[in-house]
C-alpha positions in Angstrom: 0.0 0.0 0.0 1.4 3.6 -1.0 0.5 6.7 1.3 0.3 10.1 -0.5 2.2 12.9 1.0 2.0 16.7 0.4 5.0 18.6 1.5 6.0 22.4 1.3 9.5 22.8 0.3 11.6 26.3 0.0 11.8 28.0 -3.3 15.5 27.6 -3.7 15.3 23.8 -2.7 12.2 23.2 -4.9 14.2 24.3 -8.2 16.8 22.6 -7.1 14.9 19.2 -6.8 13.2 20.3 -10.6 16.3 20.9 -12.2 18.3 17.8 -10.7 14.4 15.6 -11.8 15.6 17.1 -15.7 19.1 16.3 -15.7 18.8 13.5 -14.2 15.3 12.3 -16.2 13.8 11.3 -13.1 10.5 12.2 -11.0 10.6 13.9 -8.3 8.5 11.7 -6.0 11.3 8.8 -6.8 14.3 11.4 -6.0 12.5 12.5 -2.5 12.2 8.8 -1.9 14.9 7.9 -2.3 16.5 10.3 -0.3 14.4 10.3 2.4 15.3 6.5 2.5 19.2 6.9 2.5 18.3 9.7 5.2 16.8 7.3 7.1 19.3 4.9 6.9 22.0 7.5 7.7 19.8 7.9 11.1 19.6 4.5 11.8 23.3 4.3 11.4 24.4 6.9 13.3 22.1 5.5 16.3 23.5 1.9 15.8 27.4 3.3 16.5 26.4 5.4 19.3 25.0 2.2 21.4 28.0 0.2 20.3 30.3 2.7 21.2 32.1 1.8 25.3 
């Protein structure tokens, strides 16, 4: 199952996220996925070495 999401984002970021979709010839709903899932993994990573650290 898929969930819609509306976000705001700021100007500069939202032409930033449209001219990286053209270059790259990608959508933007897969780039924001996709990032938001390495961001979460970076998250998840960071918290895993913190409780493994002495």
């Amino acid at each position: 199952m898929r969930a819609v999401l509306s976000i705001s984002l700021p100007e500069k970021l939202a032409k930033e996220l449209d001219a990286f979709a053209k270059e790259t010839g990608r959508n933007k709903s897969d780039i924001v996925r996709e990032s938001l899932s390495l961001y979460l993994w970076e998250v998840r990573m960071k918290r895993l070495k913190k409780q493994l650290r002495p």
